[in-house]
C-alpha positions, 0 to 999 in steps of 0.5 A: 821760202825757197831762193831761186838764182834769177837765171837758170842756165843749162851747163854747156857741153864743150865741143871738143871733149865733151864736158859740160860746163856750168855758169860760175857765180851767173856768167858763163865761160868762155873757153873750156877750162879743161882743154881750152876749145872757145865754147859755143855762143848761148841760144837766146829765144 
């Protein structure tokens, strides 16, 4: 049997330098933790 995390959210891709950034344990950031910049709100749909 395969286990599948609930929620599969796409890494977000900060901003200002770039990197992208994955949800940790299911929630994601808020700022990036390599430059510091607020990230973008996630898209609902």
């Amino acid at each position: 049997m395969c286990f599948r995390p609930a929620s599969l959210s796409k890494p977000v891709e900060c901003p200002n330098c770039k990197k992208k950034i994955s949800a940790m344990a299911g929630i994601r950031q808020k700022k990036c933790p390599f430059c510091g910049t607020e990230l973008p709100k996630e898209e609902k749909k």
